[in-house]
Residue, then its C-alpha position, 0 to 999 in steps of 0.5 A: x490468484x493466491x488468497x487474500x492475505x497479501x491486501x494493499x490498503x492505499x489511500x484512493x483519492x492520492x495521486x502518489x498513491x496511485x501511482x504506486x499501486x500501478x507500480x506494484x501491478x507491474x512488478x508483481x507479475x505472481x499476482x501476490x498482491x490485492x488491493x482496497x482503497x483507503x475510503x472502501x468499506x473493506x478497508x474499514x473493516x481491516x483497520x478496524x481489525x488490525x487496530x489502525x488509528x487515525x494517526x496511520x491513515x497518511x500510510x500505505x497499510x499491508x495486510x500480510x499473514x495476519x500482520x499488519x505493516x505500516x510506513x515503511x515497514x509496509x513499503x519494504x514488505x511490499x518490495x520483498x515480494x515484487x519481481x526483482x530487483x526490488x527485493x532488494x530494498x529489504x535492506x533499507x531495514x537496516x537504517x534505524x526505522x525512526x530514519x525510515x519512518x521519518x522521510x515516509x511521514x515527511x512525503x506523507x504529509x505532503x502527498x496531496x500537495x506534491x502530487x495532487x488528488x483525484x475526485x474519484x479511485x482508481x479505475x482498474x482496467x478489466x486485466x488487473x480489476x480482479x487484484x481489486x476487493x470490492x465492499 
């Protein structure tokens, strides 16, 4: 397991948001990839670290060496490193990133009503538990 520079922060109780973290974990086979939900105490102390407001809570948040990647931004970074063909989303870089960021908070803000929620964050399975930061 590589260091744990390369931390998902994902909002835990979000169906969507699940979701994509099961799909990162089946396309990023080399393991790059940890995560920590949203509610945890390592995600606290992250955004605490990094800056983040509230305002960014509706956000897939990437820890990434020592950057902080929001929105889309997170989404593309996180693209870059999955098995292919998703690196090639890195492209969508291209459109302008208040285009990118506008369909993200579009989706975002409607995340619990298209998708639902959970009373409880995921439960990892015993084979990828250990690509999930515990407080």
């Amino acid at each position: 397991m590589q260091s744990r520079s390369d931390i998902i922060i994902f909002d835990g109780v979000c169906n969507l948001c699940h979701a994509a973290v099961n799909f990162v974990i089946e396309h990023d086979t080399a393991a790059r990839f940890v995560f920590a939900p949203l509610q945890s105490n390592t995600a606290k102390r992250y955004l605490s670290q990094y800056g983040v407001t509230e305002d960014a809570l509706d956000s897939v948040i990437l820890i990434k060496a020592g950057r902080c990647y929001l929105r889309s931004d997170a989404a593309i970074e996180i693209a870059k490193s999955l098995d292919t063909p998703w690196p090639l989303l890195r492209f969508m870089r291209f459109l302008p990133k208040m285009i990118r960021d506008g369909l993200y908070n579009a989706v975002a803000k409607r995340r619990y009503s298209l998708f639902g929620t959970r009373a409880i964050c995921i439960l990892p399975t015993e084979e990828v538990k250990q690509r999930f930061i515990e407080d």
